[in-house]
GUVOKOL-933634 format. One line per 2 residues: number of its first residue (from 1); for each residue x, y, z of C-alpha. Coordinates in steps of 0.05 Angstrom, whole numbers, plus 32768, in hexadecimal, padded with zeros to 4 digits. Layout:
BEGIN
NUM = X/Y/Z  ... .
REM end
This chain:
BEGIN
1 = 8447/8174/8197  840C/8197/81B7 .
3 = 8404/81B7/8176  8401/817A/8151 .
5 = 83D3/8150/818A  8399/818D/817E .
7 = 83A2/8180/8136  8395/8136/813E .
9 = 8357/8146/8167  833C/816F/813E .
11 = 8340/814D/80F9  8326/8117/8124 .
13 = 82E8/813F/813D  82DC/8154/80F8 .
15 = 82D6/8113/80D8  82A9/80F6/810E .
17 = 8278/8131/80FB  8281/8126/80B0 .
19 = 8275/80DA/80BD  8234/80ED/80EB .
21 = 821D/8123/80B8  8224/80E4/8080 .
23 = 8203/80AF/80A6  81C8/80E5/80BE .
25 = 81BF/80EB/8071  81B7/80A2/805A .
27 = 8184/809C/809B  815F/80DD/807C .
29 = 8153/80AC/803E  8138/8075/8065 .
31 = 8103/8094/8096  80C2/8069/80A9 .
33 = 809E/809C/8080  80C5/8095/8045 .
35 = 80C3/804D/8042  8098/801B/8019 .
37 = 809B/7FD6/8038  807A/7F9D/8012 .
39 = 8068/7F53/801E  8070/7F2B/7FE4 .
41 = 806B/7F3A/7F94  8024/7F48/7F75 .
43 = 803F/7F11/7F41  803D/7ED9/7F76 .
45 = 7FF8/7EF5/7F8B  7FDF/7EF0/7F4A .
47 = 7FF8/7EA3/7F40  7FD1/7E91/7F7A .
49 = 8003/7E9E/7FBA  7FD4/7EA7/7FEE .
51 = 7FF7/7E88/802B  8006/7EC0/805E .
53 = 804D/7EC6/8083  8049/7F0B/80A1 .
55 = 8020/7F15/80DA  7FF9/7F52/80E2 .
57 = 801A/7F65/8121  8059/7F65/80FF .
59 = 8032/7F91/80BE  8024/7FBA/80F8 .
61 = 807A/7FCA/80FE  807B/7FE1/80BC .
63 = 8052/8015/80BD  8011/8031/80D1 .
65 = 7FEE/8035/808C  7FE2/8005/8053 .
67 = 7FB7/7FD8/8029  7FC5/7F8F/801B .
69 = 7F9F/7F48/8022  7F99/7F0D/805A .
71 = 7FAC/7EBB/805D  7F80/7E98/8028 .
73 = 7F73/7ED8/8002  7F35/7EE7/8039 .
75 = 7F25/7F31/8035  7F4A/7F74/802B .
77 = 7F7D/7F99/8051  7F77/7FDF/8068 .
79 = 7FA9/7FFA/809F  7F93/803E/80C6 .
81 = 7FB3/805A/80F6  7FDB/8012/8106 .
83 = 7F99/7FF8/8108  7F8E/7FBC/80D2 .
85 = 7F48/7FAC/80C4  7F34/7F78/8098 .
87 = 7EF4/7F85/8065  7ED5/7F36/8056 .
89 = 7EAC/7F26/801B  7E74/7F24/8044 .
91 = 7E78/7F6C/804D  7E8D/7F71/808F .
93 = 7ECE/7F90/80A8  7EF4/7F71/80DF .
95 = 7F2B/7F8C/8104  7F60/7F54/80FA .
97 = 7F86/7F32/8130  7FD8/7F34/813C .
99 = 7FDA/7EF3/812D  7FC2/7EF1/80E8 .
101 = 7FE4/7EE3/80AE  7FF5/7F0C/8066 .
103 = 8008/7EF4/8030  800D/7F34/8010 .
105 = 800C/7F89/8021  8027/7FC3/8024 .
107 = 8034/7FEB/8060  8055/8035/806B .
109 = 8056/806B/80A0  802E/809A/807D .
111 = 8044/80DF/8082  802F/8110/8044 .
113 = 806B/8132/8024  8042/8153/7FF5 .
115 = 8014/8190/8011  7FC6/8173/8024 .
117 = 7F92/818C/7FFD  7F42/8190/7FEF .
119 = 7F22/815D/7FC2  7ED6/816A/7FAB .
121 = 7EAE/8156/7F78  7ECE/811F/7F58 .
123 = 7EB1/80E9/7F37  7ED0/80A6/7F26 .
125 = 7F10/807A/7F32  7F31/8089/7EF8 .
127 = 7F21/80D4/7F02  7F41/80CD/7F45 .
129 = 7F89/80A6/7F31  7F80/80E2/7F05 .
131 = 7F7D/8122/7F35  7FAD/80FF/7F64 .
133 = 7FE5/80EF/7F28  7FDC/813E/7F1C .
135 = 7FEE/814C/7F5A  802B/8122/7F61 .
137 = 803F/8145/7F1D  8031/8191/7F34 .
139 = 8061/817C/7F6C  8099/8150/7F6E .
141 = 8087/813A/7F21  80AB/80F3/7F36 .
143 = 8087/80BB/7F20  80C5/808F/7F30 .
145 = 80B6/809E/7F73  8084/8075/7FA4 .
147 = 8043/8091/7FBF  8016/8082/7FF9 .
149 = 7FD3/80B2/7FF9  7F9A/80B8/802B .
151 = 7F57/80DB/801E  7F2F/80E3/8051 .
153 = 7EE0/8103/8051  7E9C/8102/8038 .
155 = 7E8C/80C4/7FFA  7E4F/80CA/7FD1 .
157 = 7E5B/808C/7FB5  7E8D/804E/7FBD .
159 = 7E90/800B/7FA3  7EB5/7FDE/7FBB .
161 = 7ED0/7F8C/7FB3  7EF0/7F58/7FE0 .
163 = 7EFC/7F10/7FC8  7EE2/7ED2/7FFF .
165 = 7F23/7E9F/801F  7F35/7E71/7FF4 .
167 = 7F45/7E28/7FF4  7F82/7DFF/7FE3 .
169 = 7F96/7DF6/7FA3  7F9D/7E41/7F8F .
171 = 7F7C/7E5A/7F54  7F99/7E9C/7F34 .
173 = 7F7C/7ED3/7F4F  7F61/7EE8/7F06 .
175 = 7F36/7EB0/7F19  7F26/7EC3/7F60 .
177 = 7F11/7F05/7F4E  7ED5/7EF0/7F2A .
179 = 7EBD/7ED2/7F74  7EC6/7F1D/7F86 .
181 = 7E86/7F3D/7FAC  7E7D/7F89/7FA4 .
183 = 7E5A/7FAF/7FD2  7E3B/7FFA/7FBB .
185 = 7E34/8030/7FF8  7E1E/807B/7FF4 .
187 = 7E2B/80BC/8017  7E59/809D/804B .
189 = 7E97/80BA/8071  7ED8/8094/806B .
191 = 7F22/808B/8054  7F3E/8073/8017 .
193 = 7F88/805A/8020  7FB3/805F/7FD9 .
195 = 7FF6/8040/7FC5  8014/804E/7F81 .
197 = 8055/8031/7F68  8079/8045/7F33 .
199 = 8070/8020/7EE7  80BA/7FFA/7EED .
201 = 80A8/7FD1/7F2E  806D/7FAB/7EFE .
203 = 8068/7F5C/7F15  8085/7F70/7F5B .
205 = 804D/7FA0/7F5C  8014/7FC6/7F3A .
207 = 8025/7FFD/7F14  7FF9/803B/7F2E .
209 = 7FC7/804D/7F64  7FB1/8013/7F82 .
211 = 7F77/802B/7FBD  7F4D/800D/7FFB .
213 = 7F14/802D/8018  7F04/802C/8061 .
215 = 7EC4/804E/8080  7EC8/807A/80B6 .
217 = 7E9D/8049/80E5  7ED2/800D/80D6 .
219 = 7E94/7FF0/80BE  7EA3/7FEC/806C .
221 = 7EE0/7FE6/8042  7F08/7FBC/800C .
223 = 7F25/7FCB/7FD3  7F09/8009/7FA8 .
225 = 7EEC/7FFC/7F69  7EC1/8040/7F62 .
227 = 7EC1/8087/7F86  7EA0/80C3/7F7F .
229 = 7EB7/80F6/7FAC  7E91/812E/7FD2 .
231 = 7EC3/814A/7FF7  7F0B/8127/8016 .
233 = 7F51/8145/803A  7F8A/8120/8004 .
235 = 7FC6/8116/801F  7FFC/80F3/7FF9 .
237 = 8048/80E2/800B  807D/80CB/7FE4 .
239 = 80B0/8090/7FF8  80F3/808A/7FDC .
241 = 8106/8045/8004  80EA/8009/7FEA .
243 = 80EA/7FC7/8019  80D0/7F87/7FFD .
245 = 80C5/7F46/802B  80C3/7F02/8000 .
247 = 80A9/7EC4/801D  80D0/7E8D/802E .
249 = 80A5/7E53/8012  80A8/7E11/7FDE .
251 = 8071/7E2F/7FC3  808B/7E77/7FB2 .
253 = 80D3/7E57/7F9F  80AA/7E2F/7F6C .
255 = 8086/7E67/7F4C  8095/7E82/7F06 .
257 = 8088/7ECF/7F17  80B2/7EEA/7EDE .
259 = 8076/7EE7/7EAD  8048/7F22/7E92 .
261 = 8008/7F1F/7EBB  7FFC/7F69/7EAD .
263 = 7FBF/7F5B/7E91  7F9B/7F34/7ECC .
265 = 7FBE/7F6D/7EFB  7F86/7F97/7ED4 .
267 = 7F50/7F6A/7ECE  7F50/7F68/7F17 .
269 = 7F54/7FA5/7F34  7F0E/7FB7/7F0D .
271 = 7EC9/7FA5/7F10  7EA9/7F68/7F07 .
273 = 7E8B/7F5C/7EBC .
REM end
């Protein structure tokens, strides 16, 4: 009987450690760090859905780096350090309130996965998607995976855009963006905060590095149309947990999203003609 009662106990031990050792594991796949959360589908963007229903406070929850947009489309999104700071077509950068509104970001607890590393000398963009794809591929090579990168240091050059608040009725955002002001600075010290998603997520996002640009005196920013790099720490982390927020309005419920706007997804994210 005693036999048989130790028996019961221990089985009974053992399975509560197997069940703890299991549910340990699925929270090892979900960590802040490993987690992408996103507010609404670039597709919805794109057709003009510019009506914030996050708050920045609650952004602020989700993680402590990211890049996104505000209500009405006015300015870009850069989160530092749980810090969000919006950059205004004026030029100015703003540290934005807990009470406003986004319509659409991307937020993560950044922690790189993937050993930091030196950056010098490199000229363009493109160049940079480039040397930061490499990367990912002498590494994990898993471009199924998401990404959030930081590189922080010294900027010969940077160009940067942000788009003014617009008014109701929404025009695409192909349209917007030729209301776009860019804004050229040299030899400045800053941060440039990257997302890239993988190519099988296109219409609920971009596929590719998509990157902000934040100075080091909070005082410029927006979204990065042109780099060339003097020196910068990378840092890039992967995320294997994928949250996406989607808002509860007439207006989204209307929307046909299921279209191929992959071609104004490009003719945005460059320079104005």
């Amino acid at each position: 009987m005693h036999h048989s009662i130790r028996r019961i106990r221990m089985f009974t031990l053992i399975g509560l450690l197997v069940l703890l050792f299991l549910l340990a594991g699925c929270r090892s796949l979900d960590t802040q760090s490993g987690r992408l959360t996103q507010i609404s589908l670039l597709n919805a963007l794109l057709l003009g859905e510019y009506d914030g229903f996050v708050s920045v406070e609650e952004v602020k929850t989700m993680g402590d780096t990211g890049i996104g947009t505000f209500d009405t489309l006015d300015g870009e999104m850069i989160m530092l350090d749980t810090v969000v700071y919006q950059a205004k077509a004026d030029g100015t950068v703003l540290q934005a309130s807990d009470s406003m509104l986004v319509p659409f970001a991307m937020a993560t607890h950044f922690s790189p996965t993937i050993d930091e590393r030196k950056v010098s000398s490199l000229e363009g963009i493109e160049t940079l998607k480039m040397n930061m794809d490499e990367v990912i591929g002498a590494t994990t090579n898993d471009f199924n995976r998401f990404y959030a990168a930081t590189l922080t240091g010294f900027f010969k050059f940077i160009r940067v855009r942000s788009v003014p608040a617009q008014e109701k009725p929404y025009q695409r955002l192909s349209v917007v963006a030729a209301q776009q002001k860019e804004y050229m600075y040299e030899n400045l010290e800053g941060t440039i905060v990257a997302m890239r998603c993988p190519p099988y997520v296109e219409g609920i996002n971009m596929s590719g590095w998509h990157l902000h640009f934040l100075s080091s005196d909070r005082s410029k920013g927006g979204h990065l149309l042109e780099v060339d790099i003097e020196r910068a720490l990378l840092g890039i982390g992967d995320m294997r947990t994928y949250h996406l927020i989607l808002p509860d309005s007439e207006s989204f419920a209307s929307l046909d999203i299921t279209h191929d706007l992959s071609r104004e997804t490009q003719s945005i994210e460059g320079m104005r003609k």
